[in-house]
C-alpha positions as CSV (number, residue, x, y, z in Angstrom):
1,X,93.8,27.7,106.8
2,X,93.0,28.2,110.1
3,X,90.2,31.2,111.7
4,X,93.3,32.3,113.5
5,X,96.6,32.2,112.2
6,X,98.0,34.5,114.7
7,X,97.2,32.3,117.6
8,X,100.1,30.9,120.0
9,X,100.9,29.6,123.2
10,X,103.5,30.6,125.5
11,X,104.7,29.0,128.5
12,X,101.2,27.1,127.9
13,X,99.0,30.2,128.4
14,X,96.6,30.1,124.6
15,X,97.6,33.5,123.5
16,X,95.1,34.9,120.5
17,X,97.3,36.4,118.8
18,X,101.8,37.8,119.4
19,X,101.0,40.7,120.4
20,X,101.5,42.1,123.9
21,X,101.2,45.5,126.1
22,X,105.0,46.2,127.9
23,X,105.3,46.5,131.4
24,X,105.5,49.9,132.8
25,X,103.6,51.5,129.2
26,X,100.1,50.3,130.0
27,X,99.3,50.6,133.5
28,X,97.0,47.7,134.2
29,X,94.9,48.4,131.1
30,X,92.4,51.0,132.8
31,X,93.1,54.1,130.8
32,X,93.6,52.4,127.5
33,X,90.3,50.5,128.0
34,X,88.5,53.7,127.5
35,X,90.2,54.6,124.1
36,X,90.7,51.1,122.3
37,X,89.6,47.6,122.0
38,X,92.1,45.9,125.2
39,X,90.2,42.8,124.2
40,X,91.9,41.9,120.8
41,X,95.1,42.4,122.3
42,X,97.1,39.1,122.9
43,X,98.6,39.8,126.6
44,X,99.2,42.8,128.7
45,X,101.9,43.0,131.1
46,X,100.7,45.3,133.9
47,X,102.7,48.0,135.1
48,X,105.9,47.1,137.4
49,X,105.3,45.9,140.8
50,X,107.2,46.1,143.8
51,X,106.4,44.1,146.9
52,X,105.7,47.2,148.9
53,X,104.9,49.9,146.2
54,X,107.2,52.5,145.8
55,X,106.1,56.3,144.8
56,X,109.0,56.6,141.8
57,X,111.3,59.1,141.1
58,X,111.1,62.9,141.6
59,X,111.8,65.7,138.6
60,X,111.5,64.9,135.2
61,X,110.5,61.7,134.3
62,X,110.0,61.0,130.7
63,X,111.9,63.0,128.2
64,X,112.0,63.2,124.2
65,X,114.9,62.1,122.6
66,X,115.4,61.2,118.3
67,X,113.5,58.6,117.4
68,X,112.8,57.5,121.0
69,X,112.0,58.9,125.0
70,X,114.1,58.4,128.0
71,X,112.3,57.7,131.2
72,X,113.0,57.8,134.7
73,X,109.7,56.5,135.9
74,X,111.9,55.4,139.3
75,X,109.1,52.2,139.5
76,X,106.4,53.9,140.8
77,X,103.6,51.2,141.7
78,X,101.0,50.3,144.6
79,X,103.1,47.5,145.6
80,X,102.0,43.5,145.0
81,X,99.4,43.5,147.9
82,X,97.2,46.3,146.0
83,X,97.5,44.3,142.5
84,X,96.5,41.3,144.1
85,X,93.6,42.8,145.7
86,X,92.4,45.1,143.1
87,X,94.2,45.2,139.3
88,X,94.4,41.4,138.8
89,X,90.7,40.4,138.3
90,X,89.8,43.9,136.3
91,X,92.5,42.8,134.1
92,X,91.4,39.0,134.1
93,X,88.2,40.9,132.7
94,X,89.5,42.6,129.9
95,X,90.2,39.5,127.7
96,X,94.1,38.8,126.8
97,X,96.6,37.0,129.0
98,X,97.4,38.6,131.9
99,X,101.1,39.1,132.6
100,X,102.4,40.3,136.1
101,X,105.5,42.2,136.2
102,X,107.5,41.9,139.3
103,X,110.8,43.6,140.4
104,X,112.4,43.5,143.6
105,X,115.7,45.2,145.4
106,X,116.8,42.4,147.3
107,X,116.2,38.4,147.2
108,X,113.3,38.5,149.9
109,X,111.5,40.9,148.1
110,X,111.2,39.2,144.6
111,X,110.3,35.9,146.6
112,X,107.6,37.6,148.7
113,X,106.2,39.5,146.2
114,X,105.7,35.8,144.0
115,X,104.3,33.6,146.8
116,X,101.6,36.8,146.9
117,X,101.3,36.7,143.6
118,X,100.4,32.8,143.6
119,X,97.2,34.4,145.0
120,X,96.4,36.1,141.9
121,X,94.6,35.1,138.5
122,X,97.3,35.7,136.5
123,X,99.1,33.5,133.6
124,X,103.0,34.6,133.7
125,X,104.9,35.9,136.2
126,X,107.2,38.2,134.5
127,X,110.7,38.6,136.4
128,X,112.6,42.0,135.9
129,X,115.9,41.2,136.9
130,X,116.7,44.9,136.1
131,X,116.2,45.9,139.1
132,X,119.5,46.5,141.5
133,X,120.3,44.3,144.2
134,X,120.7,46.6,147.4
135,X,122.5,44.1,148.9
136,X,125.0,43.7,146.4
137,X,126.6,47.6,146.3
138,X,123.2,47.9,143.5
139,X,124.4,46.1,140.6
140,X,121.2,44.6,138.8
141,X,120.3,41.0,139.5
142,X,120.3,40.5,135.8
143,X,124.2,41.6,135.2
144,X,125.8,38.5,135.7
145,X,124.8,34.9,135.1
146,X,125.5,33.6,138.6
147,X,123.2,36.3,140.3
148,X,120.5,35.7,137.5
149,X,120.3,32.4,138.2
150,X,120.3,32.4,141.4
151,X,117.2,34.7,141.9
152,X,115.6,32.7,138.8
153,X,115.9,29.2,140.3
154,X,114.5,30.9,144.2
155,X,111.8,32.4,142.3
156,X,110.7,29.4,140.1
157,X,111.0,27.0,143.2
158,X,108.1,29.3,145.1
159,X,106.2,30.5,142.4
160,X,102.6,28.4,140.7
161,X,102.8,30.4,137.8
162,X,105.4,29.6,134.8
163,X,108.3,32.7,135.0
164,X,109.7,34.4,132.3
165,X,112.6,36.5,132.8
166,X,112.8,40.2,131.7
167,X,116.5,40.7,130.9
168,X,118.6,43.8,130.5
169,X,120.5,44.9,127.9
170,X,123.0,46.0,130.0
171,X,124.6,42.8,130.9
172,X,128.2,42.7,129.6
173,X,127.4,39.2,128.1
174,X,123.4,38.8,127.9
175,X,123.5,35.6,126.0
176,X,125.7,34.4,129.2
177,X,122.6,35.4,131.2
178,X,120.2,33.9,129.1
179,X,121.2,30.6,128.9
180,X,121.9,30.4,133.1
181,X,118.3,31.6,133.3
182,X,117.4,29.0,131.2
183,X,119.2,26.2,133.3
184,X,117.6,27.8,136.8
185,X,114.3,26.9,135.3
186,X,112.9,29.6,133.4
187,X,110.1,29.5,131.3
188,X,110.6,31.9,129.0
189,X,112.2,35.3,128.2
190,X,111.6,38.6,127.2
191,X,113.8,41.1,126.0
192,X,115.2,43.6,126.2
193,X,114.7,46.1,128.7
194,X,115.7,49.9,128.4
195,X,119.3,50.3,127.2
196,X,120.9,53.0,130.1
197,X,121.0,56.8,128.6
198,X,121.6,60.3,129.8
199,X,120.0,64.1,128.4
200,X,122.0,67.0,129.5
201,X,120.6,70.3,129.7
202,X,122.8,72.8,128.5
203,X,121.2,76.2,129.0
204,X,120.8,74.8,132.8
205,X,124.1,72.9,132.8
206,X,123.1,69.8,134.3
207,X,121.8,66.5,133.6
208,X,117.7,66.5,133.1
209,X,116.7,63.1,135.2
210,X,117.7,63.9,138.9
211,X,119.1,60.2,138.8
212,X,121.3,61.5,135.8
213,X,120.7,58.1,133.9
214,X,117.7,56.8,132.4
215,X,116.1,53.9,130.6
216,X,116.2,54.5,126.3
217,X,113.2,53.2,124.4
218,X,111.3,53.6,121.2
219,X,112.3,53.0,117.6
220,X,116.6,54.4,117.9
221,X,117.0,51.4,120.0
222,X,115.4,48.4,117.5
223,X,118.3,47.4,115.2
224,X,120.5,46.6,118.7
225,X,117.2,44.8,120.3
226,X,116.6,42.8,117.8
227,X,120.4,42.0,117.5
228,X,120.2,40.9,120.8
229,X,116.6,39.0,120.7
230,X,118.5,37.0,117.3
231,X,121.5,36.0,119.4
232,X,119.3,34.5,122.4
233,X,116.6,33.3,120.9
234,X,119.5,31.0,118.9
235,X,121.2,30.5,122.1
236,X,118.5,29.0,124.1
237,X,115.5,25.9,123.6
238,X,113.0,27.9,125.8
239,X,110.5,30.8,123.8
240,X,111.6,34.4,123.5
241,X,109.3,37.2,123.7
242,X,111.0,40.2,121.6
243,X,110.4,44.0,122.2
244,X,112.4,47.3,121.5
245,X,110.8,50.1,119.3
246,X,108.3,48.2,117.9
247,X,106.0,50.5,116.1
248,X,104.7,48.1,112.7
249,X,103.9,45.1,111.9
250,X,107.0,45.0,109.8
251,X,109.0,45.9,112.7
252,X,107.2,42.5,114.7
253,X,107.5,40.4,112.0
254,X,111.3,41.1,111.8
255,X,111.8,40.0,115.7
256,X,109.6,36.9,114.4
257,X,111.7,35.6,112.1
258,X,114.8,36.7,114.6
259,X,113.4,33.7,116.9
260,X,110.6,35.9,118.9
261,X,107.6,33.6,119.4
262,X,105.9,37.3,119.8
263,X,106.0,40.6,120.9
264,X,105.7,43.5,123.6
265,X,105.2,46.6,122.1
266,X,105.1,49.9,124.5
267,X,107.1,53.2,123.4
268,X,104.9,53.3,120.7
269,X,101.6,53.1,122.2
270,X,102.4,56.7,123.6
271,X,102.5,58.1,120.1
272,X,99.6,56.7,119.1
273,X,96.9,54.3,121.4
274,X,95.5,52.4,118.9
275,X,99.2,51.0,117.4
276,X,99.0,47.7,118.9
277,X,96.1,47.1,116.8
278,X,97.1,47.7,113.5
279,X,100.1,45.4,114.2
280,X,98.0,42.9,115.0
281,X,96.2,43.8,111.4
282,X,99.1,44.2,109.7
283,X,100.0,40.4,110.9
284,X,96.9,39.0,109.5
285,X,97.6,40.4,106.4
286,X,100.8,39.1,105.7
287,X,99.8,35.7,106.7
288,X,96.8,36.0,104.4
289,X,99.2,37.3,101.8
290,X,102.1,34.5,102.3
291,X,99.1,32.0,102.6
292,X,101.0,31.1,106.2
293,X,98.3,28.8,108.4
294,X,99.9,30.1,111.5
295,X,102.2,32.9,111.7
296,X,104.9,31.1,113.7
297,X,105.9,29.0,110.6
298,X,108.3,31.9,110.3
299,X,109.9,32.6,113.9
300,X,113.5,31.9,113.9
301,X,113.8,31.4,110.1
302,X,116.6,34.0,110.1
């Protein structure tokens, strides 16, 4: 057996282990750094960027729900310039793959934002295709196959670094959108992004995010992620990185065997900082136990 049976590639990038940070739960891996060990991690993808930085929503921003949180964090990040100048080497330092998050309104925007990030020491460009298209009445780039595509294709033909597309839920057919990212070049894919929710308050009679909707995470959502990560992951012939209350190694190890070539855990991390960690632990264990020399033997055997 090998000294690491966790260890991967994805999109060519040597990976240590399946294991990842999600965007928008980790910042760019300052604060964690000061309570956990960054470096055994296997990636981290930094907190969303925007090309000029945006200062998020106002009112309530994250909000308890059962078995999960709503969040309205609105994007709030110093823009691509600032991570270019000042995030991307810290988090070069800190030891795992370094994934770049990168969201956009409109198609100038997204392509901007990658020819600065060419610029930047970073593996994998991450593309949230969430985000909603200002110039298309604000549906998200990621609803339909076409406008997927489209911004997939402009994205890859400017950009040094491989791209792997961050798709939403939210699409009426995502395996639709999947495979048309696939065919515009992508490298790869993660899924999925926050399922849309709502929180009323009654006693005030009115919704609690000022934006009325927000993005649902944490462990209520994982039984329709991991649906979801099954159904692409058998759709397409590029790797899928799975995520969607993640909060054991069980809970990895299912999205493994659902065709995941690894992980981004976030909601989680919240509840308790050093929960990336024993995942990764709890992965070394069962490979130990199913005397597995590498732990992708099992993706996709479901």
């Amino acid at each position: 057996m090998q000294s690491n049976p966790l260890e991967l590639t994805l999109c060519g990038i040597f990976l240590k282990n399946p294991v990842i940070a999600a965007s928008g739960t980790f910042g760019f891996g300052h604060e964690y750094s000061e309570v956990m060990d960054i470096s055994r991690l296997g990636g981290i993808s930094g907190k969303g960027l925007t090309l000029n930085g945006s200062a998020g929503n106002k009112g309530m921003r994250v909000y308890e729900t059962p078995s999960g949180m709503l969040n309205s964090i609105g994007l709030e990040n110093p823009g691509v310039r600032h991570f270019v100048e000042h995030e991307a080497a810290y988090m070069r330092t800190l030891g795992p793959a370094v994934i770049a998050n990168l969201g956009g309104h409109c198609e100038e925007d997204y392509l901007e934002g990658a020819r600065l990030l060419n610029n930047a020491d970073i593996d994998i460009l991450e593309l949230n295709i969430s985000c909603p298209n200002v110039k298309a009445g604000g549906m998200a780039f990621g609803m339909l196959p076409d406008t997927a595509a489209d911004i997939t294709k402009k994205v890859k033909a400017v950009s040094k670094h491989p791209v792997m597309v961050k798709l939403s839920p939210n699409a009426p057919d995502l395996v639709a959108v999947a495979r048309a990212c696939e065919g515009a070049g992508a490298d790869a894919l993660s899924l999925v992004n926050t399922f849309l929710g709502m929180a009323i308050d009654v006693k005030k009679k009115r919704p609690v995010f000022e934006n009325i909707y927000a993005g649902l995470s944490g462990p209520a959502i994982l039984p329709i992620a991991l649906r979801m990560v099954h159904q692409v992951a058998h759709a397409v012939n590029i790797p899928v990185v799975g995520m969607g209350g993640i909060t054991s190694a069980e809970d990895a190890l299912k999205f493994l065997m659902a065709g995941a070539v690894a992980v981004q855990v976030g909601t989680m991390t919240f509840a308790d900082p050093n929960a990336m960690l024993s995942i990764i632990d709890g992965l070394a264990e069962y490979c130990a136990q199913e005397g597995l020399a590498n732990l992708q033997e099992i993706v996709g055997i479901i």
